[in-house]
C-alpha positions in Angstrom: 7.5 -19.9 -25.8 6.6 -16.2 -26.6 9.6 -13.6 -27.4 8.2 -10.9 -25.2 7.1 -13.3 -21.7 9.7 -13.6 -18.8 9.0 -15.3 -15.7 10.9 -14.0 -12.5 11.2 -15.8 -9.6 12.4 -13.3 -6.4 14.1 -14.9 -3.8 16.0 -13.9 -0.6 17.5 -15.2 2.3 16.4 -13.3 5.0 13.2 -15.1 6.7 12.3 -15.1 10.5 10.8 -18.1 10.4 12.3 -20.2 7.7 16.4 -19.2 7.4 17.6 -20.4 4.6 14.7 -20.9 2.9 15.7 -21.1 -0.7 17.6 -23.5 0.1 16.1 -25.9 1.6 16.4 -29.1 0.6 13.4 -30.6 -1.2 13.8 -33.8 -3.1 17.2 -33.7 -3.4 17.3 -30.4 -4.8 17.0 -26.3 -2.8 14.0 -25.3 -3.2 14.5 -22.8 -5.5 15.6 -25.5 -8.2 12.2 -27.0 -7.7 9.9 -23.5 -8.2 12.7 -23.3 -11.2 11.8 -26.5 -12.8 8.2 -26.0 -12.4 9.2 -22.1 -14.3 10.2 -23.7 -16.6 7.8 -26.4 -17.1 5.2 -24.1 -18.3 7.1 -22.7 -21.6 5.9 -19.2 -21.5 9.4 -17.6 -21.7 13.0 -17.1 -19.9 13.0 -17.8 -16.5 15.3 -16.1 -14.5 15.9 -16.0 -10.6 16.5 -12.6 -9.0 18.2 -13.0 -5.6 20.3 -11.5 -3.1 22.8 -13.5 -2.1 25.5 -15.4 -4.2 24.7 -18.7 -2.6 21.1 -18.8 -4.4 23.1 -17.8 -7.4 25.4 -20.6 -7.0 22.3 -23.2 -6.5 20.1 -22.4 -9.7 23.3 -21.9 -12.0 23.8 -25.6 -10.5 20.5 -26.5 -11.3 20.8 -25.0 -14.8 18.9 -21.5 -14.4 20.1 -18.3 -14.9 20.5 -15.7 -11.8 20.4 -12.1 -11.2 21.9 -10.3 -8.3 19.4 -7.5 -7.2 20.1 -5.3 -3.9 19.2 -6.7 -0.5 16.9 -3.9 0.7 13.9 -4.2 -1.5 10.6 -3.9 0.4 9.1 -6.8 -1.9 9.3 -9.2 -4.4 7.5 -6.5 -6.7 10.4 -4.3 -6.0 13.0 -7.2 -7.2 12.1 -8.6 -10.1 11.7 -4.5 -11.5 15.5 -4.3 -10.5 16.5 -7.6 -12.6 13.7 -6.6 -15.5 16.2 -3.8 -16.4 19.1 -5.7 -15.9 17.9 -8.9 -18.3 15.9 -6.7 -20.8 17.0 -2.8 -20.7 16.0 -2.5 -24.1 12.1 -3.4 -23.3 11.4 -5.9 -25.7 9.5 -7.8 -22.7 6.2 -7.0 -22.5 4.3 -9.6 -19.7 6.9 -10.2 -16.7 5.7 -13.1 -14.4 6.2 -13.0 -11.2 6.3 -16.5 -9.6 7.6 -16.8 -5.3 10.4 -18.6 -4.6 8.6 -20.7 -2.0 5.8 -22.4 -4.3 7.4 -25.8 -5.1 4.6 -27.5 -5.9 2.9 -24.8 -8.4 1.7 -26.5 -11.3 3.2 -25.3 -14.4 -0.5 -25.3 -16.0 -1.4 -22.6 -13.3 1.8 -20.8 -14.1 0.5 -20.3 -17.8 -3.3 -19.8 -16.9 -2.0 -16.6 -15.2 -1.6 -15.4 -18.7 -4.8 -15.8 -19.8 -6.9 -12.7 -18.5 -4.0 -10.4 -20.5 -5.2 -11.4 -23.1 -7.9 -8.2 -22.7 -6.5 -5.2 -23.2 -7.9 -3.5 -20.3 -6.4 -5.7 -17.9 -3.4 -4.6 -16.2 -2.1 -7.4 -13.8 -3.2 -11.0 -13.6 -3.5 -13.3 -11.0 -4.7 -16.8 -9.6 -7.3 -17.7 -6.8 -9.2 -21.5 -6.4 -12.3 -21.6 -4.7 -11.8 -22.2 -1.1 -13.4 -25.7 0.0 -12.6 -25.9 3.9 -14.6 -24.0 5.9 -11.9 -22.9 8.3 -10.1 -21.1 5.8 -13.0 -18.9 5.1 -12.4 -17.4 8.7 -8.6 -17.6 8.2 -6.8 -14.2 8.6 -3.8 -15.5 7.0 -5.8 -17.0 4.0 -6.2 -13.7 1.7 -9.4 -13.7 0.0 -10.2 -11.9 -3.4 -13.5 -10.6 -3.9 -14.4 -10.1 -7.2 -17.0 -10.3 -10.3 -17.2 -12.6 -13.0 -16.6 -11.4 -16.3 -16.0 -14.7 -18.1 -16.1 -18.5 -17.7 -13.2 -19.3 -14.8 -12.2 -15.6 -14.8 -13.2 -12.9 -12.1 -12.3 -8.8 -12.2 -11.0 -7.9 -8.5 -12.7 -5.6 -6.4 -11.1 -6.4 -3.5 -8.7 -8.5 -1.8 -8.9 -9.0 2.3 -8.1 -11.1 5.0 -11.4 -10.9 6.2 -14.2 -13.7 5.7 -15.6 -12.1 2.4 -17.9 -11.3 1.0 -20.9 -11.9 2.9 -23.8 -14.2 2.1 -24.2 -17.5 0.4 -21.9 -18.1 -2.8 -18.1 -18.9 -3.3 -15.1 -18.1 -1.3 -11.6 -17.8 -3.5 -8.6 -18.1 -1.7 -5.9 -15.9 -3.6 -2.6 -17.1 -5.4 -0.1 -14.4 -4.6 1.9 -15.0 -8.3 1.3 -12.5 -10.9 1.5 -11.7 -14.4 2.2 -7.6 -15.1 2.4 -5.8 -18.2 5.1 -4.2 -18.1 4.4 -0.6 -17.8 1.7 -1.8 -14.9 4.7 -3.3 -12.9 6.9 0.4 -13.5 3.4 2.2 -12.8 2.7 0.0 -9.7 6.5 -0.5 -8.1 6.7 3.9 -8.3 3.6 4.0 -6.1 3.9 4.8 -2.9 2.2 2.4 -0.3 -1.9 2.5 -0.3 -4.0 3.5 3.1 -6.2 -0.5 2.3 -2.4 -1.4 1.0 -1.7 -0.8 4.9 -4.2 -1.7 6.6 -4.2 -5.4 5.3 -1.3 -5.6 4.7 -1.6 -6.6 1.0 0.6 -4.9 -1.5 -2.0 -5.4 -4.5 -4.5 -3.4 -2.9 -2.1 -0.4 -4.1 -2.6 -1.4 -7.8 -6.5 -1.0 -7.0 -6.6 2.0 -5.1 -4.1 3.6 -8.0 -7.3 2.5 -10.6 -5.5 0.1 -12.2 -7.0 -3.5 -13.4 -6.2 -6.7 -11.5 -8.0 -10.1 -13.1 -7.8 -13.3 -11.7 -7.7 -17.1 -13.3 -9.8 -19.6 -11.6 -7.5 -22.7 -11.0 -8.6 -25.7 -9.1 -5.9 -26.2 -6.5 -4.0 -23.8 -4.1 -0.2 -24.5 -4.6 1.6 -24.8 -1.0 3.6 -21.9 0.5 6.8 -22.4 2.5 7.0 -20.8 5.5 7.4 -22.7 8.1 9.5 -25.8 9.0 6.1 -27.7 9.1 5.7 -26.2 5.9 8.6 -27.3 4.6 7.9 -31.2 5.7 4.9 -31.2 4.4 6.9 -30.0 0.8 9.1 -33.0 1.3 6.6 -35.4 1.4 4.3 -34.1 -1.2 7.6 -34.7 -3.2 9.0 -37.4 -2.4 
């Protein structure tokens, strides 16, 4: 593990189509226990959960992990884990802050750490993951987000762009994007100050705001897209992947 890497995990309980979520029980354990374990499983740093409610507290303090209360109005997980970075390291010996959802239980740690990876430049700002899309259907998608980008390295691409639009045109690959990043950490203070973008709006995709704002976004090629909870059929389909 590295002195100076913290992985976050923002959680909440407010969700219109999942309540609860967090909590959910997956394998015997809330959900949030499993994205915890699989945190932890990749040995960068800490891991610490930042919530807003004591009964996710309760659950990863059960589970082992170590929780931060944050407020219940922030407008994203961005916003969160900026409130709890303070609270866990005011003195700013963290440098890379990871920023992994609460409702990815089946990440593999290996992808957790191979977020890492484009950092390693120094003229990247914030890291992220994308696998190339295989299906056709999610190429057309809205609610698969695409990154469009160039490649500047074997397995790693610098973003241009990131829509929910079929992109880009032609023949060649399609990445379907991870939404778990790794920030430096005066990227994640630069980028959580900024107001919301114009493209921000539009697609609704907060990382378009580090573009517009000039700032550096690389992605990590990995090879499989972990699952998102968001749904109760989501959820079921969580269970028996982990079963």
């Amino acid at each position: 593990m590295a002195d100076d890497v913290l992985i976050l995990i923002p959680a909440r309980m407010a969700s219109t189509r999942l309540p609860g979520k967090p909590l959910a029980d997956i394998a015997g354990l809330p959900m949030i226990a499993q994205v915890l374990r699989r945190a932890e499983a990749a040995k960068l740093g800490p891991v610490v959960v930042a919530c807003d409610d004591e009964t996710i507290a309760t659950a990863v303090e059960k589970a082992g992990g170590r929780a931060i209360m944050t407020r219940a109005d922030h407008p994203s997980g961005s916003d969160r884990i900026f409130e709890a970075l303070n609270v866990v390291d005011p003195n700013g010996r963290i440098r890379i802050v990871v920023n992994v959802q609460g409702d990815l239980p089946t990440i593999a740690p290996t992808d957790i750490a191979a977020a890492l990876m484009p950092l390693k430049d120094p003229a990247v700002d914030i890291a992220t993951l994308a696998a190339e899309i295989k299906k056709p259907q999610e190429g057309i998608n809205p609610n698969v987000v695409k990154v469009v980008g160039t490649l500047v390295g074997p397995g790693r691409l610098r973003a241009l762009y990131f829509t929910r639009a079929t992109a880009p045109a032609g023949d060649g690959p399609l990445y379907h994007h991870i939404g778990l990043y790794a920030y430096r950490r005066a990227a994640l203070e630069r980028f959580v100050k900024l107001p919301p973008s114009p493209l921000e709006q539009r697609e609704r995709l907060e990382q378009l705001r580090a573009l517009e704002a000039g700032m550096r976004i690389d992605v990590a090629i990995v090879e499989t897209v972990p699952l998102g909870v968001d749904t109760p059929q989501d959820l079921e389909t969580a269970r028996a992947m982990l079963r």
